[in-house]
C-alpha positions as CSV (number, residue, x, y, z in Angstrom):
1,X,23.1,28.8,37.2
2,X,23.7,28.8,40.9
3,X,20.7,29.8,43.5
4,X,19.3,33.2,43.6
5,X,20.3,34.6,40.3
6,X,17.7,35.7,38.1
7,X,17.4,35.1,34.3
8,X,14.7,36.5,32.2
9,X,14.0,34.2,29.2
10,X,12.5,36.9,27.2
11,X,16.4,38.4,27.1
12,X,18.0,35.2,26.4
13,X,15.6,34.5,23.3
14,X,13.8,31.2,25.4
15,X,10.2,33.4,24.8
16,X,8.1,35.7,27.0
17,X,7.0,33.0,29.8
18,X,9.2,33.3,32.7
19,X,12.0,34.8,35.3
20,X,14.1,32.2,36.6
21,X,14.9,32.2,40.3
22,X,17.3,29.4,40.6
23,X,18.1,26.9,37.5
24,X,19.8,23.7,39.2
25,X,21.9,22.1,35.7
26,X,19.7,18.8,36.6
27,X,16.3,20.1,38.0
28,X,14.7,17.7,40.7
29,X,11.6,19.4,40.9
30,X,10.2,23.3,39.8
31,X,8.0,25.9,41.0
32,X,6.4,28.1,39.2
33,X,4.9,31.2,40.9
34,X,2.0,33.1,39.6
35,X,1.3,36.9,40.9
36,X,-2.2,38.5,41.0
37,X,-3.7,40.5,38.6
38,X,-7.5,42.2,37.9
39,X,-10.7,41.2,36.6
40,X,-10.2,43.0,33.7
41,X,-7.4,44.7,31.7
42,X,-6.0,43.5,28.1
43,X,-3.2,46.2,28.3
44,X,0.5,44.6,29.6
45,X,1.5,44.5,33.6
46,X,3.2,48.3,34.1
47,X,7.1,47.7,34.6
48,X,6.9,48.3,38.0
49,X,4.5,45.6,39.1
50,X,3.5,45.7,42.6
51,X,1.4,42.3,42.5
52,X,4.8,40.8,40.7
53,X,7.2,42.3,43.4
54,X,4.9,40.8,46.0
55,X,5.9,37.5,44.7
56,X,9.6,37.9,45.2
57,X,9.8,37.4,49.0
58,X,8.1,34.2,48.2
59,X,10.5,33.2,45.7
60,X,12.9,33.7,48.1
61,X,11.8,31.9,50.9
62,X,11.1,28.9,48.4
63,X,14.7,28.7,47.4
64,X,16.1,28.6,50.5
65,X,13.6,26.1,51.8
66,X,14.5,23.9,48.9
67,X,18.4,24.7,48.5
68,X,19.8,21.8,47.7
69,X,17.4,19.8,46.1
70,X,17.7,20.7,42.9
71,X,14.8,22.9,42.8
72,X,14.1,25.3,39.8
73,X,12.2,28.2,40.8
74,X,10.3,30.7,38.4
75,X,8.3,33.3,38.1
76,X,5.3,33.6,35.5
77,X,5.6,36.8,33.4
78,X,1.6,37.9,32.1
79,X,1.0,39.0,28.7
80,X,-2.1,41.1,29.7
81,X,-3.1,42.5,33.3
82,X,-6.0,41.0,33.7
83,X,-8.1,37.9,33.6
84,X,-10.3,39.1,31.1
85,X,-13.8,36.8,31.2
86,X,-13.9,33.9,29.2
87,X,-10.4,34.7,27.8
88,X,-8.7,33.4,30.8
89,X,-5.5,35.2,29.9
90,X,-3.5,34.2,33.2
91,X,-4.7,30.9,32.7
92,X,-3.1,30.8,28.8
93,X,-0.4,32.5,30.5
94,X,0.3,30.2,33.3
95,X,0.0,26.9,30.6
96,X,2.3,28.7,28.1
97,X,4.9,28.6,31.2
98,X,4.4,25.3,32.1
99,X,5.1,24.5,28.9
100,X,8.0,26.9,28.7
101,X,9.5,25.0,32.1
102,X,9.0,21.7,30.7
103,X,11.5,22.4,28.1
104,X,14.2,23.8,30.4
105,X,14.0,21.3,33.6
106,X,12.0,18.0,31.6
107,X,9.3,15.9,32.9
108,X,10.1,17.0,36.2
109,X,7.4,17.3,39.2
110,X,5.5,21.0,38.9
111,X,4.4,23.1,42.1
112,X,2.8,25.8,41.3
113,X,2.2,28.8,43.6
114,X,-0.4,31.4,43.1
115,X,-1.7,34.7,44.6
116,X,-5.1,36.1,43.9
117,X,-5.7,36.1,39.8
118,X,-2.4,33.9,40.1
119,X,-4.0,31.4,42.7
120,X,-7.1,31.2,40.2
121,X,-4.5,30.4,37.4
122,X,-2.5,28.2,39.1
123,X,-5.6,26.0,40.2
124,X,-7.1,26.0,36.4
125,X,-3.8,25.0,35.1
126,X,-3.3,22.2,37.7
127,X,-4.7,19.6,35.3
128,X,-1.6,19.7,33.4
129,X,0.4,16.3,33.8
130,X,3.6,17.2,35.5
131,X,1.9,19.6,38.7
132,X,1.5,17.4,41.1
133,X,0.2,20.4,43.7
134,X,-0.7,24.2,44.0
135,X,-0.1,26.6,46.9
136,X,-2.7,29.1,46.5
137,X,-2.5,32.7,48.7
138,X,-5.6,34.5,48.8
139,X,-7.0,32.9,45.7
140,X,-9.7,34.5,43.4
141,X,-12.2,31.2,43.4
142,X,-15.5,32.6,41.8
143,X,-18.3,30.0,42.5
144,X,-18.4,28.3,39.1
145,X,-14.7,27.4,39.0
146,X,-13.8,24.4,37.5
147,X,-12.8,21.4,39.8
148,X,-13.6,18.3,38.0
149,X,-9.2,18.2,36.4
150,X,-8.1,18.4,39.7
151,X,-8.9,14.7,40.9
152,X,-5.1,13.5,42.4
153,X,-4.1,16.8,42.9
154,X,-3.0,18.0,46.2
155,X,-4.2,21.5,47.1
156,X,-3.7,24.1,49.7
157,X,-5.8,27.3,50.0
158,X,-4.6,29.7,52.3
159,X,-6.7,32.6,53.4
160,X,-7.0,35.4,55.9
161,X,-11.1,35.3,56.4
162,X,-10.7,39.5,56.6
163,X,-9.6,39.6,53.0
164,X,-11.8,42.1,51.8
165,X,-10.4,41.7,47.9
166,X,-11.0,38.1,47.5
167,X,-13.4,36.0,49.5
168,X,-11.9,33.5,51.8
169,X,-15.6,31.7,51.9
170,X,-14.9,31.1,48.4
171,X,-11.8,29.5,48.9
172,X,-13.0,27.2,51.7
173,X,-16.2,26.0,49.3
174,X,-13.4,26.1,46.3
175,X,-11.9,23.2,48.5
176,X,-15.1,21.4,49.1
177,X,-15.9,21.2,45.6
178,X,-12.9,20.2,44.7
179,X,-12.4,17.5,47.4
180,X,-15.7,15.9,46.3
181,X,-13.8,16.1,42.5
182,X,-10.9,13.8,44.0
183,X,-8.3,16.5,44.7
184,X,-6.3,16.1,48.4
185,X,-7.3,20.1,49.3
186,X,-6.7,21.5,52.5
187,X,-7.9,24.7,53.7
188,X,-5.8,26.6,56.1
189,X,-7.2,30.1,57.7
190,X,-4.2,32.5,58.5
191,X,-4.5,35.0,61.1
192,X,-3.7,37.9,59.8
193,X,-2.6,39.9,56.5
194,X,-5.6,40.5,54.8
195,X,-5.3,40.3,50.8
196,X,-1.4,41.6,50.2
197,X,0.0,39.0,53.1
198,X,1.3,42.1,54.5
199,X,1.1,41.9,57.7
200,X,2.4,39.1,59.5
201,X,4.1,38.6,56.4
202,X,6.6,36.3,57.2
203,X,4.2,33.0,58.4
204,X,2.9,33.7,55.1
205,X,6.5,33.0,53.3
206,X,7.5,29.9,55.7
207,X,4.4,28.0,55.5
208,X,4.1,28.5,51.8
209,X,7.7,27.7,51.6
210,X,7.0,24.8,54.1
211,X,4.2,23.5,51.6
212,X,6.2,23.8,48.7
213,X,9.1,22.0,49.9
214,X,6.5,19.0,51.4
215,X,5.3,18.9,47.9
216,X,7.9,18.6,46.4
217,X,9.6,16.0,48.0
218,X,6.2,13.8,48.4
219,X,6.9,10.3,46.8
């Protein structure tokens, strides 16, 4: 499948997990993006996602950055809307994918990429063995977040400190924690765009894509 055609696996019969972006025949690498969500909400994402179409500029500016390298890009697809407490449904969600890309690209290096409820998935699911780093926009990193699977992970957290949806103090002691865990986490403050990235929304796509493509080309 060439770059920047779109494949849902739930229409091809390859499960519920994912969109495909790109699919390179021999994958070098894959990303796998995870849009925000709520607190709360066991009914399914409506079809007309606003959290999930905020993702695709960021899908796009990944694949270009990477065109070339062999880079699989994919979008998560939720089974529920929300987190839901101790059910950690984006979290299932986000492992089920990795999983799900596993079987289509191999034992490839994983980046994953996460905004809001996705950034909180996307750093509980970094233990996994092939993600070697997450990109997380405007993360949801409640103070009891787990840190301790993270050691040898390399982290970004970037955060506009007038979100006023998720807490960019959060994010900055997120990293702390997590640095004292063994993870390579960076925090990086961005000017301006508040929770949705929306303003000044292009820096937002480079220097995720700009991340991403680091990351997946580290040695």
């Amino acid at each position: 499948m060439s770059a920047g055609t779109e494949r849902d696996t739930e229409a091809t019969g390859e499960g519920r997990a994912l969109v495909l972006r790109t699919s390179p025949a021999t994958p070098a690498a894959a990303v796998l993006l995870l849009h925000g969500g709520r607190e709360s909400g066991t009914e399914p994402p409506p079809l007309v996602n606003l959290p999930a179409l905020r993702m695709r500029p960021f899908a796009a500016a990944v694949a270009r950055a990477t065109r070339g390298r062999e880079v699989l890009v994919a979008e998560v697809r939720y089974r529920h809307r929300g987190w839901n407490g101790a059910r950690c449904d984006a979290a299932r969600d986000a492992e089920e994918a990795l999983a799900r890309l596993r079987g289509l690209a191999g034992d490839v290096p994983v980046v994953l990429v996460g905004h809001s409820m996705g950034g909180r998935a996307a750093l509980r699911a970094a233990g996994a063995p092939l993600v070697h780093g997450v990109v997380a926009l405007a993360p949801w990193c409640p103070p009891d977040e787990p840190v301790d699977h993270l050691a040898g992970r390399r982290l970004y957290l970037l955060h506009d400190e007038q979100d006023r949806v998720t807490s960019a103090a959060g994010s900055w002691e997120f990293v702390r924690r997590s640095r004292l865990a063994g993870a390579d986490a960076t925090a990086i403050p961005m000017p301006t765009g508040g929770h949705a990235m929306l303003r000044g929304a292009g820096a937002w796509h480079r220097r995720t894509a700009a991340l991403v493509t680091s990351l997946v080309t580290r040695d």
